[in-house]
C-alpha positions as CSV (number, residue, x, y, z in Angstrom):
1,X,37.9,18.8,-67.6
2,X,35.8,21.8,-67.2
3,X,37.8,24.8,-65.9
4,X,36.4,28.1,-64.1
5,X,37.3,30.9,-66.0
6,X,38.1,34.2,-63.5
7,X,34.0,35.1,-64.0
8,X,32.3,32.1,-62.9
9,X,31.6,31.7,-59.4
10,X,30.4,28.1,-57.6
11,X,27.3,27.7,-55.9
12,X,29.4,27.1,-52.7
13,X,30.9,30.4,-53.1
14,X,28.2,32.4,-53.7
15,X,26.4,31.1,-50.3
16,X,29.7,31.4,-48.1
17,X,28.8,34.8,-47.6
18,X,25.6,33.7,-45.4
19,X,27.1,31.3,-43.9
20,X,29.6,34.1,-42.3
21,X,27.0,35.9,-41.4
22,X,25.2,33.1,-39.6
23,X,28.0,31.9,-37.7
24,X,29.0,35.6,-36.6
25,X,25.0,36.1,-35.5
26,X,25.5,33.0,-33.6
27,X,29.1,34.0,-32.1
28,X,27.6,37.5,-30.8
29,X,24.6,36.0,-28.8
30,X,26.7,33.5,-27.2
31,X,29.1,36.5,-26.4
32,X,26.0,38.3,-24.7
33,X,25.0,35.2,-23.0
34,X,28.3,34.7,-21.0
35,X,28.5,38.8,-20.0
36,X,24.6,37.8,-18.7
37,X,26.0,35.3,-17.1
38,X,28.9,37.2,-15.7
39,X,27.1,40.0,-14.5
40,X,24.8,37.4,-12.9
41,X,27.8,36.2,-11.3
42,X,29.1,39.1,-10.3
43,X,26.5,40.7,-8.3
44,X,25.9,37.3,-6.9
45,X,29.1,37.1,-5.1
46,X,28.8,40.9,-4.3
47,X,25.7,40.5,-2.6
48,X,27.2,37.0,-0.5
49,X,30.3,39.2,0.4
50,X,28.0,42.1,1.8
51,X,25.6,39.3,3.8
52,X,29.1,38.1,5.2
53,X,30.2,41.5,6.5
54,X,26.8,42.4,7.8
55,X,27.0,39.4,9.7
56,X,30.2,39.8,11.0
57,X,29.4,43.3,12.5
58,X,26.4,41.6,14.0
59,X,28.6,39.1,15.6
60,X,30.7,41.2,16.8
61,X,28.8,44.1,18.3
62,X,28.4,41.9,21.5
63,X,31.8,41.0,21.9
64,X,34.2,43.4,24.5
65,X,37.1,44.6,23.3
66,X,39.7,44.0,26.2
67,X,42.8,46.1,24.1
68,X,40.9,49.5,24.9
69,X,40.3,50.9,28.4
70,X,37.2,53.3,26.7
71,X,35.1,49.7,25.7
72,X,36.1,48.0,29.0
73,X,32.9,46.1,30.3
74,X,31.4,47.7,33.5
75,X,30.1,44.6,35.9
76,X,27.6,46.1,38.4
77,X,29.2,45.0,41.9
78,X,26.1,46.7,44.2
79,X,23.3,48.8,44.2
80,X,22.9,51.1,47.7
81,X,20.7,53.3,49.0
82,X,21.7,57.1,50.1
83,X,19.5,59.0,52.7
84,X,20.2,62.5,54.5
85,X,19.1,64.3,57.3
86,X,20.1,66.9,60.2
87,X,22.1,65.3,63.1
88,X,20.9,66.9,66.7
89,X,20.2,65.9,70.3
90,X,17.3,63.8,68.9
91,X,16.9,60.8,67.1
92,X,17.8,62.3,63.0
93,X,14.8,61.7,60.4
94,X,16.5,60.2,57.1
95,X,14.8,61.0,54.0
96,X,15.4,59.7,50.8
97,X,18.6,61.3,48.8
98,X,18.9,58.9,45.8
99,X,20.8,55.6,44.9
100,X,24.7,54.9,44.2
101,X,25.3,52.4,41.5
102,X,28.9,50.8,41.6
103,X,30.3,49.1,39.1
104,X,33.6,47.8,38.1
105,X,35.9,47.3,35.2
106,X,36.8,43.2,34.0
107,X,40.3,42.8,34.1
108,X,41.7,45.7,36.0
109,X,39.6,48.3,34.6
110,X,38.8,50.4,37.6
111,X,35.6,51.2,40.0
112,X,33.1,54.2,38.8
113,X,30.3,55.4,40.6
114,X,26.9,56.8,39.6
115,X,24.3,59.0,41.7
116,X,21.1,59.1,41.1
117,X,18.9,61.6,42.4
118,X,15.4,60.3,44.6
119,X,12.2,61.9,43.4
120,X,11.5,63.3,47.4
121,X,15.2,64.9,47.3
122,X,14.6,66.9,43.8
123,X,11.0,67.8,45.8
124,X,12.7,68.6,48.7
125,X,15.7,70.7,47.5
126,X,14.1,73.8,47.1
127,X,13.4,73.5,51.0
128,X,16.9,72.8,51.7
129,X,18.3,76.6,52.5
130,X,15.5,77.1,54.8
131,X,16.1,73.8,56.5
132,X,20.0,74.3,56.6
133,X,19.3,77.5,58.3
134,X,17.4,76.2,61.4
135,X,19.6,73.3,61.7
136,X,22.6,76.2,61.8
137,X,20.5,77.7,65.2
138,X,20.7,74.3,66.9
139,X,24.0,73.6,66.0
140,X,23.2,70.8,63.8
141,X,25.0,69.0,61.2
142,X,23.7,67.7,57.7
143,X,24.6,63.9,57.4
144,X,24.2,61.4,54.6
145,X,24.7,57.9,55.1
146,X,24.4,55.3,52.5
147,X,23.9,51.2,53.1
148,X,23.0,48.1,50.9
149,X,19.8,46.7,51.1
150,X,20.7,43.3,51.4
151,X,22.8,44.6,55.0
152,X,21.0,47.2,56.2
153,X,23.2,47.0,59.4
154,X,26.3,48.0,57.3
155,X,26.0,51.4,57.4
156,X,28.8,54.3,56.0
157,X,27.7,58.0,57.3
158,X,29.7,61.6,56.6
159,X,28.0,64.8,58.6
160,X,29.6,68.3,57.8
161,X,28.2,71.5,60.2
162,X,25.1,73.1,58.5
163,X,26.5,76.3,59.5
164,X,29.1,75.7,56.8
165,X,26.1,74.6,54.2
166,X,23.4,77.7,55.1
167,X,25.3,80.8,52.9
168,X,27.0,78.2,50.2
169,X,24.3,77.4,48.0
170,X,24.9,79.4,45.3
171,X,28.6,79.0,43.3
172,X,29.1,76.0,45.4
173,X,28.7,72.4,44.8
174,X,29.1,69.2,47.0
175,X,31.3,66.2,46.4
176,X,30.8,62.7,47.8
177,X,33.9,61.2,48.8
178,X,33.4,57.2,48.6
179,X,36.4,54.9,49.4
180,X,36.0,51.3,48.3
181,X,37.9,47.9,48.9
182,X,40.0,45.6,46.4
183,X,36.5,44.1,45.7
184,X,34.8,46.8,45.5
185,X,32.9,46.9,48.6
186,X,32.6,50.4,50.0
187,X,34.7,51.2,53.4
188,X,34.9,55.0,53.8
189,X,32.9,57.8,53.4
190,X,33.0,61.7,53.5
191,X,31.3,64.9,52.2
192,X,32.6,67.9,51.9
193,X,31.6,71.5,49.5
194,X,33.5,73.5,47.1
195,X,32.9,76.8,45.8
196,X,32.4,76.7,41.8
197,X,31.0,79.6,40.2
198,X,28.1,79.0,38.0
199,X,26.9,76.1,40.1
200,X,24.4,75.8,43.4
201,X,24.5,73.0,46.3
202,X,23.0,69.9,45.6
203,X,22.0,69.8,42.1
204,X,25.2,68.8,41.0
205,X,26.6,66.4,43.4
206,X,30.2,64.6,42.4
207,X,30.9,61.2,43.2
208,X,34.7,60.7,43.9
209,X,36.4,57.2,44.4
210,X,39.2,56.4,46.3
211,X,40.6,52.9,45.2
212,X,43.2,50.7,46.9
213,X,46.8,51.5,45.2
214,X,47.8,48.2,44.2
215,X,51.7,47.4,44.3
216,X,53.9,44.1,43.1
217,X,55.2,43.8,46.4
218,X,58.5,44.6,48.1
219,X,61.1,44.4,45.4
220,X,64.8,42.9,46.6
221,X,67.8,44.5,44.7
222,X,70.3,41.6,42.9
């Protein structure tokens, strides 16, 4: 029987060494293949989790939030028309003073009002002391009235002296005083001035509502 002596080495051994070194080549590339993979993966699911929340944004965007009074949704309840003119012994002209938008709040969320100004009245305002002044020598009052187109026989009108208007244009400022129904229909309407400083008559016009108080009823003790 042939014995190997400490120096003698086998064919088998010698080559081992490659073979290591093939199966370690071939370890490491399939190690780089799955953290390809896995970064594949990876940014994958990160780009389907950022299509998700853009989409969800999107979907919500449209949808009220009914928790907070500041994102209640307005519903426009009418659209009506505001003139003004001088009140004397004959028949007033009405000219055009703008348009009052009402809207109100789904659920509760309360009435709001918004003036717009016509193009005639912002023509016509630097006119207005001048015109305030003659209707002071007759003894006539400045009126506004406002109406809705579809009943033009519904009409609300406030009148205040012009002698009251003809020195208050400067540091003074008007308020419209609009008082409106549970539905939101108007029923009331004044005008009146107050003196501001830094402000002048007619070019900032306030809208104020007066709403209905709304109570639970007559409450009976135990």
């Amino acid at each position: 029987a042939a014995t190997n002596s400490p120096g003698s080495r086998s064919a088998q051994e010698i080559a081992s060494p490659g073979l290591f070194v093939a199966a370690g080549a071939r370890g490491l590339a399939a190690a780089m293949r799955r953290a390809g993979l896995a970064r594949l993966l990876a940014s994958a699911l990160a780009l389907l989790a950022c299509a998700a929340l853009a989409q969800a944004q999107e979907e919500g965007e449209g949808e009220p939030v009914e928790d907070s009074e500041d994102n209640v949704e307005r519903k426009p309840l009418g659209v009506y028309v505001m003139e003004h003119g001088f009140l004397s012994v004959d028949a007033p002209t009405w000219h055009p003073r703008g348009t009052l938008l009402l809207s109100g709040g789904r659920g509760g969320g309360g009435f709001e009002a918004r003036l717009s100004d016509a193009k005639e009245f912002v023509e016509l305002r630097p006119k207005l002391p001048g015109l305030m002044s003659e209707a002071m020598d007759t003894n006539s009052y400045y009126a506004i009235r406002m109406y809705n187109p579809e009943n033009p026989k519904r009409v609300l009108q406030a009148s205040i002296p012009a002698k009251l208007l003809a020195d208050h244009f400067e540091d003074w400022h008007d308020i419209l005083e609009v008082t409106v129904g549970a539905s939101g229909l108007p029923v009331g309407l004044s005008y009146r001035v107050r003196h501001t400083l830094g402000l002048a008559l007619f070019d900032h016009t306030q809208v104020h509502l007066s709403e209905p108080g709304r109570t639970e009823g007559p409450r009976i003790a135990p």
